[in-house]
BABA-769704 format. One record per atom (N, C-alpha, C): x, y, z negated. Coordinates in pm, whole numbers, padded with zeros to 5 digits, always signed. Example, Ala and Ser with C-alpha at 12.3 -4.5 7.8 and 13.67 -1.06 7.14 Angstrom:
<pts>
+01319-00569-00780
+01230-00450-00780
+01320-00330-00780
+01285-00225-00708
+01367-00106-00714
+01290+00003-00787
</pts>
This chain:
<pts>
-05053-01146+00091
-05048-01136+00237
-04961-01248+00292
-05011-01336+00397
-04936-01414+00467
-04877-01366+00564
-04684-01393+00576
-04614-01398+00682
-04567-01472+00761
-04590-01463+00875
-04525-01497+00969
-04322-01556+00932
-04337-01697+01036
-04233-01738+00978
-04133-01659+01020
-04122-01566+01153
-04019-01446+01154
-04006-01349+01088
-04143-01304+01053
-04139-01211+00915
-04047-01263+00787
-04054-01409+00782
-04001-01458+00639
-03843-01470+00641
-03823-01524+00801
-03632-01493+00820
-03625-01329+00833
-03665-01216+00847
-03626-01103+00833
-03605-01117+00719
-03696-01088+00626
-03713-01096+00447
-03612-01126+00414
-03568-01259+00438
-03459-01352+00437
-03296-01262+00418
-03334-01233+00538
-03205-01161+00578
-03162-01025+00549
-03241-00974+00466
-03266-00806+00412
-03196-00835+00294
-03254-00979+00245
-03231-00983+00097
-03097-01029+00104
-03056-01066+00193
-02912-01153+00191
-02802-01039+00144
-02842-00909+00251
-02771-00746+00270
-02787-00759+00167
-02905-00710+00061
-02892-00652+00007
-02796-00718-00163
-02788-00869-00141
-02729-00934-00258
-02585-00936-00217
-02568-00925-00094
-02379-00879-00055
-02357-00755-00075
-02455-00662-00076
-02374-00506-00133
-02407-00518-00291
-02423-00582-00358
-02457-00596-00509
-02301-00681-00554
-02233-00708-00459
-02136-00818-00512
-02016-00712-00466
-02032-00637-00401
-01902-00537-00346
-01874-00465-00438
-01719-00449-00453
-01710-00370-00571
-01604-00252-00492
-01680-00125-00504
-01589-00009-00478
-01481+00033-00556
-01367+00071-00552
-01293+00154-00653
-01268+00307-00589
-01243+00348-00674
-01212+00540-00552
-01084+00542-00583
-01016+00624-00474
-00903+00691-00492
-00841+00762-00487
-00771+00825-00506
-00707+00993-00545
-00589+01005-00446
-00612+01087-00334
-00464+01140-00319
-00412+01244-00385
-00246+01172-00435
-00192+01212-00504
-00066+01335-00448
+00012+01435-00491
+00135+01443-00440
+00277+01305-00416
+00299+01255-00319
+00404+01153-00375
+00517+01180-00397
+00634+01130-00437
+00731+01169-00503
+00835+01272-00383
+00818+01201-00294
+00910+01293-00179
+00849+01486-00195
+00717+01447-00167
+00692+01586-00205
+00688+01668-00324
+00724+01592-00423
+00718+01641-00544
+00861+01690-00537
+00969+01594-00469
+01099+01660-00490
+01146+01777-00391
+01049+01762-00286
+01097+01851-00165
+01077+02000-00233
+00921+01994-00356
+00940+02156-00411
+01012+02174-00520
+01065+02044-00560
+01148+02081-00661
+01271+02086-00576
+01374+02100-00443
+01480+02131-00385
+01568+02023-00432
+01498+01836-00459
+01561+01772-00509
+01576+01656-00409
+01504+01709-00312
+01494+01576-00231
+01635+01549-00148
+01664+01656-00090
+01875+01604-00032
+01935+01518-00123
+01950+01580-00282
+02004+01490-00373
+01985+01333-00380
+01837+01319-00340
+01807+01204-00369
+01827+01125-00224
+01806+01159-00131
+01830+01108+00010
+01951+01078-00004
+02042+01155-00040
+02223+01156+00005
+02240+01022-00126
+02150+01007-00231
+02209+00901-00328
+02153+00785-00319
+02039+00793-00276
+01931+00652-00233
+01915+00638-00086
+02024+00639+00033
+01937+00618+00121
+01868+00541+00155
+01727+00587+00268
+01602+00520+00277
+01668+00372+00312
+01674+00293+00263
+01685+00155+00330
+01532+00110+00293
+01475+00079+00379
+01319-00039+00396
+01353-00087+00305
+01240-00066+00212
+01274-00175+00061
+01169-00289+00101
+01230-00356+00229
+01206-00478+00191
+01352-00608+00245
+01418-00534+00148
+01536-00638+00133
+01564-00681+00041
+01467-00800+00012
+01427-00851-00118
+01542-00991-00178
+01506-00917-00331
+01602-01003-00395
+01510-01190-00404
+01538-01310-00405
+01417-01416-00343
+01521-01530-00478
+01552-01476-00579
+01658-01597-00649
+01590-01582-00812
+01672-01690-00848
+01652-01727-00977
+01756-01756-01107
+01794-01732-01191
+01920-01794-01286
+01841-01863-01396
+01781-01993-01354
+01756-02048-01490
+01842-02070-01613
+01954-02050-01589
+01987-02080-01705
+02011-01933-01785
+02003-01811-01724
+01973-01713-01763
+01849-01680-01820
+01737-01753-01758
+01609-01720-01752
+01547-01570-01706
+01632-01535-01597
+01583-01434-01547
+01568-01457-01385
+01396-01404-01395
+01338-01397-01276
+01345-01276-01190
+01367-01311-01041
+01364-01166-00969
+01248-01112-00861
+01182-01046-00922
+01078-00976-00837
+01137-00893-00745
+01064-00941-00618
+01107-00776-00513
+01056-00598-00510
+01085-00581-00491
+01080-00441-00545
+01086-00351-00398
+00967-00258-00424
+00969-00179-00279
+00981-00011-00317
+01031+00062-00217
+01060+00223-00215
+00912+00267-00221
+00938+00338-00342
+00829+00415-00403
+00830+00544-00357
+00904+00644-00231
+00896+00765-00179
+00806+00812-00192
+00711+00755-00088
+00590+00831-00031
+00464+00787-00084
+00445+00679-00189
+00320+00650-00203
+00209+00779-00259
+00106+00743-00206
+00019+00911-00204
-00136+00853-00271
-00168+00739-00284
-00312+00704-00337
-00302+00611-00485
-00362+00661-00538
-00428+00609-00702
-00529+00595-00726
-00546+00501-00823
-00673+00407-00855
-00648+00422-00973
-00752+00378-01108
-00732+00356-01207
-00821+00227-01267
-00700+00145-01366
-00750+00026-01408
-00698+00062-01581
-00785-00100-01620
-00713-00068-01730
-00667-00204-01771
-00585-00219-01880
-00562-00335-01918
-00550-00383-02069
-00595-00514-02106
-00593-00465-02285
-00721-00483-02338
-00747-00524-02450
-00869-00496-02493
-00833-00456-02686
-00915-00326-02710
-00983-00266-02597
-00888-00200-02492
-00951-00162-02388
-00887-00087-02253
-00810+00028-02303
-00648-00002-02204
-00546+00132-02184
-00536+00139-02093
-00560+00258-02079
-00566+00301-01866
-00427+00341-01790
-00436+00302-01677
-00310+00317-01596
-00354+00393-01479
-00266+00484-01418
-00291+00484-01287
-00203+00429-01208
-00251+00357-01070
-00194+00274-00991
-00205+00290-00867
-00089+00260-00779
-00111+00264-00624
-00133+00094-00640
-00273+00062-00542
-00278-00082-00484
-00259-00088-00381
-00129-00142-00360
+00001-00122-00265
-00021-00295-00174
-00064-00331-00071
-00072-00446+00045
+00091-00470+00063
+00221-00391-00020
+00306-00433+00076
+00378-00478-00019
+00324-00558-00196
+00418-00625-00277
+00272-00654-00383
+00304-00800-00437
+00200-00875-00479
+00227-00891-00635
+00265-00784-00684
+00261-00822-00874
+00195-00676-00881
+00150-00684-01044
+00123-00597-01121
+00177-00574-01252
+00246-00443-01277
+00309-00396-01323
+00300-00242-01396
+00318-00212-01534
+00289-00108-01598
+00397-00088-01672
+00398+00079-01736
+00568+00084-01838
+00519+00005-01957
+00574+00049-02039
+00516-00021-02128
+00616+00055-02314
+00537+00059-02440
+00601+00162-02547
+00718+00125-02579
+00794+00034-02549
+00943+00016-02525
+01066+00063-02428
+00974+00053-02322
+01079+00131-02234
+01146+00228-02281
+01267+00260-02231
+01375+00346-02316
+01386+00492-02189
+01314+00454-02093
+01404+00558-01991
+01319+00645-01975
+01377+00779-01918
+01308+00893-01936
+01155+00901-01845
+01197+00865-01767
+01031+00845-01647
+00926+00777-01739
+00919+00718-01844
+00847+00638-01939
+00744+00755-01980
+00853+00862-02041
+00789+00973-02129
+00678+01047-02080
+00723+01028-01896
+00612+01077-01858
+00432+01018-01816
+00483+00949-01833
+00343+00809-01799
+00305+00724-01909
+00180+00722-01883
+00093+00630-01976
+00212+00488-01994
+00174+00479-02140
+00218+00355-02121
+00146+00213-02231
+00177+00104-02209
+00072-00012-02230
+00146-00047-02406
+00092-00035-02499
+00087-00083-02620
+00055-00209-02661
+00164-00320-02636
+00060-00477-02682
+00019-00466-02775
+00053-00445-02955
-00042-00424-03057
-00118-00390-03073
-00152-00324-02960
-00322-00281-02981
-00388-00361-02893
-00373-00462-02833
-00453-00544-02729
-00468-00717-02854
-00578-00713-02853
-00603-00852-02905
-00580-00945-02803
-00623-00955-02670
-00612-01016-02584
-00478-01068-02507
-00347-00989-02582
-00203-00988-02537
-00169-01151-02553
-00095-01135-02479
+00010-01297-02476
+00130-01288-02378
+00228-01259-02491
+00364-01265-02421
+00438-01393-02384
+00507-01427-02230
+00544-01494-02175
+00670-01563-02247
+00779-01450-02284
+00886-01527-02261
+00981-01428-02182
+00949-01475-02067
+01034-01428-01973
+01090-01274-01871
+01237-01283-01957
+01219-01154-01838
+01239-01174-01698
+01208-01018-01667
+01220-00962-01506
+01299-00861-01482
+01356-00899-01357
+01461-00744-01327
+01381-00754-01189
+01308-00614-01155
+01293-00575-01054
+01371-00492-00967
+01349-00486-00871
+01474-00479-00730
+01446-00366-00658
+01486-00237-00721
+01420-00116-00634
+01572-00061-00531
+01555+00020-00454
+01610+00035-00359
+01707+00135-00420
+01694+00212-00551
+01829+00254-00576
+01830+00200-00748
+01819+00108-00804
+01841+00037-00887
+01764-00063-00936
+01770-00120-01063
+01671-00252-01111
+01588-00179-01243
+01514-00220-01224
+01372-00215-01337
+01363-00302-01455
+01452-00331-01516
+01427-00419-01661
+01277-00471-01732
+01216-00570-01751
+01090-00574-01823
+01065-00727-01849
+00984-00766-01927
+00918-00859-01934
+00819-00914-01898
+00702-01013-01845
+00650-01123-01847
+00533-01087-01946
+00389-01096-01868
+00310-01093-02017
+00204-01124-01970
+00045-01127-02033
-00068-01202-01973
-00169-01103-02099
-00274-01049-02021
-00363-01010-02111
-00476-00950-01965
-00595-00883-02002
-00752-00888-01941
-00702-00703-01861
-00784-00777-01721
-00697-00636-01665
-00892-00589-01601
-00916-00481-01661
-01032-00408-01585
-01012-00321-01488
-01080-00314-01341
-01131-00213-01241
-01302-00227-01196
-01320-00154-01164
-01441-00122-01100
-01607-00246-01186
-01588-00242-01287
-01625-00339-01316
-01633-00477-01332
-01502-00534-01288
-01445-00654-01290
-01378-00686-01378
-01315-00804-01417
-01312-00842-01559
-01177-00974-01540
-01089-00911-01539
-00982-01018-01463
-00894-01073-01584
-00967-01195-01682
-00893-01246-01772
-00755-01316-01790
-00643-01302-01858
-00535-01389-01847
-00446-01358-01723
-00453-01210-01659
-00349-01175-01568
-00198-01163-01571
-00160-01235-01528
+00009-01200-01511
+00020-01059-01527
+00174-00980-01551
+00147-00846-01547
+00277-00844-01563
+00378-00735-01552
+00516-00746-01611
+00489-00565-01677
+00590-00549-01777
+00602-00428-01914
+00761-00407-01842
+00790-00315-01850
+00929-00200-01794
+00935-00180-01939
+01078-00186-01923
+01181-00199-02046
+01302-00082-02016
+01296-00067-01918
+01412+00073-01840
+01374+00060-01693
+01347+00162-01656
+01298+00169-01484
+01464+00272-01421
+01486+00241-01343
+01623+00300-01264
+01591+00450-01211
+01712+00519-01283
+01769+00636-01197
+01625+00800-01296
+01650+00890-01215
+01552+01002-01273
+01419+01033-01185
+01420+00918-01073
+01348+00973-00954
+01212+00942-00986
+01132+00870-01077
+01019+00813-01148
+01043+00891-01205
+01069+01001-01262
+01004+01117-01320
+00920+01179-01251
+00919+01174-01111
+00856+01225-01038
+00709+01153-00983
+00726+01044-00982
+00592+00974-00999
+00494+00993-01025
+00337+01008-00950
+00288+01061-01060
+00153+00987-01102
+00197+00829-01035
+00102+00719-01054
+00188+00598-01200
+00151+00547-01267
+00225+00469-01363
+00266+00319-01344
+00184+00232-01270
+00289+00182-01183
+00148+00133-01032
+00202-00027-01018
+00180-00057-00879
+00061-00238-00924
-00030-00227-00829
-00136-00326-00850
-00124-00422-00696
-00029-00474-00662
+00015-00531-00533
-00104-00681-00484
-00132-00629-00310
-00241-00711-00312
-00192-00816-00189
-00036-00805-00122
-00007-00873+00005
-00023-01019-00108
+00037-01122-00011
+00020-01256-00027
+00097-01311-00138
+00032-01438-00200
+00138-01482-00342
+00267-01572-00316
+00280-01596-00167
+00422-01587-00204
+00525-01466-00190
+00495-01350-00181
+00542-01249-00226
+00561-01174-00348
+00526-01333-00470
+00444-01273-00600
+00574-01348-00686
+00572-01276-00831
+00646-01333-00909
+00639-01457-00929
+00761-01565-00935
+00742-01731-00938
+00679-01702-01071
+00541-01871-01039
+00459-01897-01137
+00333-01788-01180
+00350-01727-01126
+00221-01620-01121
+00142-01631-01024
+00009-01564-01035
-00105-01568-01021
-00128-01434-00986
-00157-01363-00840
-00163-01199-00840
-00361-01188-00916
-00313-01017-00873
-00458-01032-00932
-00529-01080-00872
-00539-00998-00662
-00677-01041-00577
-00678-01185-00589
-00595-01325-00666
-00646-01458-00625
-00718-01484-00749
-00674-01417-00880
-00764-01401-00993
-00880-01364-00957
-00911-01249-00890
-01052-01254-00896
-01128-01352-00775
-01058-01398-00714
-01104-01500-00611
-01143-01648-00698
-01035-01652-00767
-01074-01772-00870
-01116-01788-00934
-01182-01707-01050
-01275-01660-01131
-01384-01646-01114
-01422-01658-00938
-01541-01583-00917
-01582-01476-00936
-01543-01393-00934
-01595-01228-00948
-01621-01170-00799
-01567-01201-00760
-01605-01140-00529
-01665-01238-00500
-01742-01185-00416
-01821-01302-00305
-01772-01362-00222
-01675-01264-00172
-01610-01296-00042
-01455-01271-00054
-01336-01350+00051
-01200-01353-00029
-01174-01243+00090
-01178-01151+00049
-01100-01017+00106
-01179-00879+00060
-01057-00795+00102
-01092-00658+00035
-01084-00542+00132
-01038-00443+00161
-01107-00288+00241
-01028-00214+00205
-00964-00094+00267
-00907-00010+00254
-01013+00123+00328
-01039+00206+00260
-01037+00370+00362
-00998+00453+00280
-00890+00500+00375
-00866+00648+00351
-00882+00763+00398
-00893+00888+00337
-00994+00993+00363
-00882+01104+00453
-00932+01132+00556
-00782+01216+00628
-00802+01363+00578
-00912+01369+00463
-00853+01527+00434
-00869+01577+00313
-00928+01525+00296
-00972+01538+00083
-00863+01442+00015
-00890+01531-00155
-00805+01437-00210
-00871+01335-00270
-01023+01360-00291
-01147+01248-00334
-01173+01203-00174
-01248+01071-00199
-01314+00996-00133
-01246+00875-00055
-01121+00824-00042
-01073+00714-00028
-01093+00602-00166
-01134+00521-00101
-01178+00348-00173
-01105+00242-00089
-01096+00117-00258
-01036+00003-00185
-01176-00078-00240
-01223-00157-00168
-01328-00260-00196
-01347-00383-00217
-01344-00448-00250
-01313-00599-00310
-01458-00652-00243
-01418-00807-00231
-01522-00885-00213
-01655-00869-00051
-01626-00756-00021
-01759-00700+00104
-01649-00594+00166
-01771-00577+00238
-01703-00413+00364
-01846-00371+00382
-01828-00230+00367
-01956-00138+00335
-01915-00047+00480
-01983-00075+00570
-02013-00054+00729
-02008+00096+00720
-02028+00171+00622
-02094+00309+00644
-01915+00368+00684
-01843+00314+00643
-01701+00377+00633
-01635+00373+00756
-01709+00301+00897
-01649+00285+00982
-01745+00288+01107
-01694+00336+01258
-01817+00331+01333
-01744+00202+01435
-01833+00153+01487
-01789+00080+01584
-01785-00088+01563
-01724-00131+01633
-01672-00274+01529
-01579-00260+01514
-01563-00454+01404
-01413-00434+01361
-01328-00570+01476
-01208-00512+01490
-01125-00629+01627
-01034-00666+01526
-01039-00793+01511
-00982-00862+01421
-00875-00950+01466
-00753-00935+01379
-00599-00973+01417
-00521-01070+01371
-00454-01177+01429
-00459-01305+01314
-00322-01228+01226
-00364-01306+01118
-00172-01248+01055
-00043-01345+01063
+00055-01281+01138
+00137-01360+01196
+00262-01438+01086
+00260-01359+00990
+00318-01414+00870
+00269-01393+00701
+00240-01539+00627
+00154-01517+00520
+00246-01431+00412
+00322-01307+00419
+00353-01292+00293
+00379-01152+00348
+00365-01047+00376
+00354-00935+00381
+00198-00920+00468
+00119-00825+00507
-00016-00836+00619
+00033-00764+00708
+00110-00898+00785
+00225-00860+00876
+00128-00920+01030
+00143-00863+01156
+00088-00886+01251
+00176-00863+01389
+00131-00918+01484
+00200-00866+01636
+00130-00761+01729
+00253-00683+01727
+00175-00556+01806
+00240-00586+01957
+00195-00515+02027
+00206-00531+02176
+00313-00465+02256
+00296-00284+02184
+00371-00201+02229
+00319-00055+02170
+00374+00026+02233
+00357+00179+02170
+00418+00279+02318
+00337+00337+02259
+00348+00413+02444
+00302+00567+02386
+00317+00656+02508
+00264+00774+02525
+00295+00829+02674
+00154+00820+02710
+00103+00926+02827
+00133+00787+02916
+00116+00654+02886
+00089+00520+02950
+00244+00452+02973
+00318+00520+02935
+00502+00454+02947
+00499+00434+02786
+00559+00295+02744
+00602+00253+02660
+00714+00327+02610
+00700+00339+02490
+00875+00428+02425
+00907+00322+02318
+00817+00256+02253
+00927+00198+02143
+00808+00021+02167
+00881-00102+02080
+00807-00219+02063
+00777-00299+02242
+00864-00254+02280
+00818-00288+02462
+00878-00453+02412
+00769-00545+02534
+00754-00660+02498
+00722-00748+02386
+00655-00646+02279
+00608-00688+02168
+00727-00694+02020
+00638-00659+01908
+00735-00678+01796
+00654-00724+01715
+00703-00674+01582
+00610-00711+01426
+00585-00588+01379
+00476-00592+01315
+00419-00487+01247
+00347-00499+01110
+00365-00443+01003
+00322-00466+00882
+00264-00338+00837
+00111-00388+00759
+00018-00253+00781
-00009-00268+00606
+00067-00132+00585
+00130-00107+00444
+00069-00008+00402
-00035-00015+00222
-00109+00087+00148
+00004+00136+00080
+00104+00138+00103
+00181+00162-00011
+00337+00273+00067
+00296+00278+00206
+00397+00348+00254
+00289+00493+00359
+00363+00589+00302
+00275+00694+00424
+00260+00709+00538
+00433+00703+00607
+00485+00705+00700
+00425+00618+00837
+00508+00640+00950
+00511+00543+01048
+00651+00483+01036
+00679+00369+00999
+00836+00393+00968
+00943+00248+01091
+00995+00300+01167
+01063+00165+01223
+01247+00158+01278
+01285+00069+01392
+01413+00091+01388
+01450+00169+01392
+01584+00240+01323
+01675+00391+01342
+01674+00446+01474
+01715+00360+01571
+01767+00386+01719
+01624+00441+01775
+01507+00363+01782
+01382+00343+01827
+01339+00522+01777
+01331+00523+01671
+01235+00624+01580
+01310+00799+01646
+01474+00717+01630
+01530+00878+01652
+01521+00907+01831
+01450+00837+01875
+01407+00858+02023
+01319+00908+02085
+01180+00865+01898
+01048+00894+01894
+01084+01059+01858
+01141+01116+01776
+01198+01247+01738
+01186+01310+01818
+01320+01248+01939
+01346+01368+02036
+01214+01393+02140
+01149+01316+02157
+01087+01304+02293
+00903+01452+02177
+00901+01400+02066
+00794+01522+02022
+00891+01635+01939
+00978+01619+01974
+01056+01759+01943
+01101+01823+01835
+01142+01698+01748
+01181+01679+01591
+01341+01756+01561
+01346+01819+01522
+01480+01877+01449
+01515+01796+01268
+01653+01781+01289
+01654+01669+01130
+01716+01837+01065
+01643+01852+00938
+01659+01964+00849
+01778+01945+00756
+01800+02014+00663
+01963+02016+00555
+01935+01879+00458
+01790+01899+00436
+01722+01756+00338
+01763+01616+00427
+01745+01601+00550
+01768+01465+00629
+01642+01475+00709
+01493+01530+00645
+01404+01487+00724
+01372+01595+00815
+01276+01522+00945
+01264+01556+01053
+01153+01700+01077
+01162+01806+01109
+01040+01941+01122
+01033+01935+01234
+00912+02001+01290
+00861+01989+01403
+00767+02117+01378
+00801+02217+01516
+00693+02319+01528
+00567+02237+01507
+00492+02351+01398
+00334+02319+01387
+00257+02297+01500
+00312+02395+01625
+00202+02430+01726
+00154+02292+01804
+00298+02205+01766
+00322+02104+01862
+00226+01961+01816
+00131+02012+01709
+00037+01924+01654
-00095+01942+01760
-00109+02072+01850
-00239+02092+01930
-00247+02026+02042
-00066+02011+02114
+00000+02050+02236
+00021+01857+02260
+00138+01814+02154
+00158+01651+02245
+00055+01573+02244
+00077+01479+02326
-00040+01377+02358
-00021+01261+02245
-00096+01199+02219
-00176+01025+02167
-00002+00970+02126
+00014+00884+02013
+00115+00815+02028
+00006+00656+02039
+00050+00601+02113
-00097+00488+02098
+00019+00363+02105
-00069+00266+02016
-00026+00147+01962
-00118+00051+01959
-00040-00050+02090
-00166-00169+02100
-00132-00275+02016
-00243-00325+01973
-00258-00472+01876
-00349-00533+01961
-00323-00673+01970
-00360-00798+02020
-00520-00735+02160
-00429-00640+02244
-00500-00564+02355
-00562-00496+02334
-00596-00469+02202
-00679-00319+02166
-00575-00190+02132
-00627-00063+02213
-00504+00054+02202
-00559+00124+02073
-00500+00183+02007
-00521+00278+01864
-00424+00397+01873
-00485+00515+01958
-00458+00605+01957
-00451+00676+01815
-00318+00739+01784
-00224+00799+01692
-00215+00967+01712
-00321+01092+01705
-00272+01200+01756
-00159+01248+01690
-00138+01350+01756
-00061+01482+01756
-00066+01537+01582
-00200+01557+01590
-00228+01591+01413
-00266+01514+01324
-00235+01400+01362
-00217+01288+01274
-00038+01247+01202
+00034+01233+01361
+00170+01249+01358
+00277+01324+01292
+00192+01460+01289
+00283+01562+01249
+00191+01604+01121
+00246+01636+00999
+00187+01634+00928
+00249+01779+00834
+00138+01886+00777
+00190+02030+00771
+00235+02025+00596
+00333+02023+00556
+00415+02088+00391
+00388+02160+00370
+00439+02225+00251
+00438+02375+00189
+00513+02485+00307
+00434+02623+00250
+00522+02697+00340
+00520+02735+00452
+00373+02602+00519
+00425+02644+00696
+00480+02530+00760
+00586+02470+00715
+00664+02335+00713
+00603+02237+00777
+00615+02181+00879
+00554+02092+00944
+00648+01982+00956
+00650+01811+00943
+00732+01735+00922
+00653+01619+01033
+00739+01567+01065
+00735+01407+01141
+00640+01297+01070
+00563+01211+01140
+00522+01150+01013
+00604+00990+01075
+00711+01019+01108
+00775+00874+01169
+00899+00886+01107
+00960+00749+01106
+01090+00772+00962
+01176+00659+01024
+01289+00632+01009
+01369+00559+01006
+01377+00462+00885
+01368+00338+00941
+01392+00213+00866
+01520+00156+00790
+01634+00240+00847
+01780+00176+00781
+01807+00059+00878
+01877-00007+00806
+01919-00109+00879
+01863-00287+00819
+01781-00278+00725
+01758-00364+00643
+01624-00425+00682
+01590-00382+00814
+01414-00448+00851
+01433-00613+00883
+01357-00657+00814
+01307-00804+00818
+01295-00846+00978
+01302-00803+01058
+01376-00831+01233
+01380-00706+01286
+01469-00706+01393
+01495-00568+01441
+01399-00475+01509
+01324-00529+01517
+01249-00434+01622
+01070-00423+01525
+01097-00431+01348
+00982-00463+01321
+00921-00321+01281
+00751-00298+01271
+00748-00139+01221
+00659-00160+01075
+00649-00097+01028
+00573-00047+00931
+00468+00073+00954
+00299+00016+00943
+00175+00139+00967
+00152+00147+00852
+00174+00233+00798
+00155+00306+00702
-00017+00393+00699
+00016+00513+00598
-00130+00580+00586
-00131+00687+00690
-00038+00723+00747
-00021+00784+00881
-00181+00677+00971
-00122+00598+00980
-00214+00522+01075
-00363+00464+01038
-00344+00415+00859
-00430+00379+00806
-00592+00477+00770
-00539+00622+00778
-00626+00756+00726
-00709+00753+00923
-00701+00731+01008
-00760+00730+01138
-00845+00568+01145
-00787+00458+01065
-00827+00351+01088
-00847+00247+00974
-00985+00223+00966
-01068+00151+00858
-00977-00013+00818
-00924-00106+00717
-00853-00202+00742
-00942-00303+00652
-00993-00404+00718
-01002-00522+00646
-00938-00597+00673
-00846-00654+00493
-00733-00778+00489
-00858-00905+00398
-00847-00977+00532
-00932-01134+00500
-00872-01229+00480
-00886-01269+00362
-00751-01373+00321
-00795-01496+00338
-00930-01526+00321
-00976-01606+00361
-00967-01690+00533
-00967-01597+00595
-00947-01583+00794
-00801-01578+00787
-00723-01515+00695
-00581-01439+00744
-00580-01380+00848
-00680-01271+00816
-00669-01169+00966
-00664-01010+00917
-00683-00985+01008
-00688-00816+00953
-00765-00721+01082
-00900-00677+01025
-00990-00595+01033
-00949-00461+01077
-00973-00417+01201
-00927-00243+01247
-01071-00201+01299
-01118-00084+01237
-01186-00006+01328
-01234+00123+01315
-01220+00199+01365
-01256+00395+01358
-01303+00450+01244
-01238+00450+01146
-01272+00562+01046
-01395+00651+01078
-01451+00691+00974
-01578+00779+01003
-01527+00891+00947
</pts>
């Protein structure tokens, strides 16, 4: 049958769809309990608040002692992370589970040396059994917010979703800090923000598979599911439309090393309460919260009617999830309404908690916030590394 030459650009263009969803690679992900809640039912969480307070772990260590030969990775607060993926690494394959965390750019697993007790509980990576291993050399002390992470430097074939990521940087934990990674219940972290946020001389993974050729396209997808513990995916290479209605309003990124952006303001019921005249905002897989300045946040408290509990954190009548209005947050003139039952988020028990947190005093400028999965579970995110922009639009 002969077509028509518009018939032949449709054709054209069917087949194009259909060879870009052949190149997308889904992964799924699990919400998990995260560690805050793991300690809140174990009656451990005051302990740990009163010994770690929250300081924004991003007050990063950025130095070097060559003549030590020790390198320093930054290291971010592992509280609240709530989503897992699983990869593996090794050949043949040892599986990990992992948060792929936008708000720190290495990858990292324990490893059968580690000495510390959080080890015992998590998988951990065996080089003798990987043919594919190749140790660096060099150690690492990572920089967590209530101590350092001891490990080494290493390179071997890291699998997800069918991808095949040869010769990856990776660092092995040799002692991870404190008892609070007992509580963990992911094994470590697969970091996808920018490489200069990445261990010197490394290579993260997402530019591995950019360089390798394995994605079509240089960016990846976030959705998360606002009520199951199945059905959140991160997507490599494409964006699979079905996950979102509407379009996507796309945001330049205002600084290359966190997927950091400028927000406008934050309001409720059309009066600004916090970010008036604009701030920074960094839109983080790896934090739950809404999290920003102390002064700012404990203002956000009073005004939806937050009481701070014996633990430190903030409760809030349940009812008051039906009752307040929108916290809405504009980016580059588009508003992104934040409800009530998004905000407030229900615990064990009845327990209803804040989903907004105080930053400490350690934020990378004063007035900067952190959107977390609070914000992210209402709103679909493509990070285009290629554009350096970042993709928002309505969750389905």
């Amino acid at each position: 049958m002969l077509r028509t030459r518009g018939e032949s650009m449709k054709w054209f263009w069917v087949l194009g769809l259909v060879a870009l969803s052949e190149c997308l690679v889904t992964i799924p992900l699990t919400r998990v309990k995260s560690m805050r809640e793991n300690l809140r039912e174990k009656d451990r969480l005051k302990d740990f608040l009163e010994n770690h307070p929250y300081n924004l772990a991003y007050k990063f260590v950025d130095s070097v002692n060559l003549d030590l030969g020790i390198y320093f990775e930054p290291m971010r607060n592992y509280l609240d992370l709530a989503y897992v993926g699983t990869i593996s690494i090794g050949t043949p394959p040892q599986e990990f589970k992992v948060i792929f965390d936008t708000g720190s750019s290495d990858l990292w697993v324990p490893s059968i040396y580690c000495s510390s007790p959080a080890c015992a509980n998590h998988n951990v990576f065996n080089p003798l059994r990987s043919s594919t291993f190749r140790i660096s050399g060099r150690p690492i002390h990572l920089q967590y917010g209530s101590g350092t992470m001891s490990g080494f430097l290493a390179y071997d074939t890291v699998r997800f979703g069918g991808l095949v990521d040869v010769a990856q940087a990776f660092g092995l934990s040799l002692r991870e800090p404190g008892k609070f990674m007992e509580y963990a219940v992911f094994d470590g972290i697969l970091g996808l923000a920018y490489p200069s946020l990445s261990l010197r001389g490394t290579v993260p993974v997402f530019d591995n598979l950019w360089k390798q050729g394995l994605i079509s396209q240089e960016l990846f997808a976030f959705y998360l599911s606002k009520k199951d513990e199945e059905g959140s995916v991160v997507m490599f290479g494409g964006v699979d439309h079905s996950y979102y209605s509407g379009d996507l309003n796309w945001v330049p990124v205002s600084k290359r090393l966190y997927w950091q952006l400028s927000m406008d303001s934050i309001s409720m019921n059309g009066e600004v309460i916090a970010c008036d005249g604009g701030c920074q905002a960094i839109i983080d897989t790896g934090t739950s919260l809404l999290i920003g300045p102390s002064h700012v946040v404990f203002n956000i408290q009073m005004i939806i009617g937050a009481n701070q509990s014996y633990s430190g954190e903030y409760v809030v009548d349940c009812d008051a999830a039906n009752t307040l209005p929108d916290i809405v947050f504009t980016i580059n003139g588009i508003d992104y309404p934040v409800p009530a039952s998004a905000y407030i988020q229900e615990g064990p028990q009845g327990t209803c908690y804040s989903g907004f947190d105080e930053s400490g005093d350690s934020l990378l400028v004063s007035d900067s916030w952190i959107l977390g999965d609070v914000f992210l579970r209402l709103y679909f995110t493509v990070f285009d590394r290629e554009n350096n922009r970042i993709g928002l639009a309505l969750a389905v």
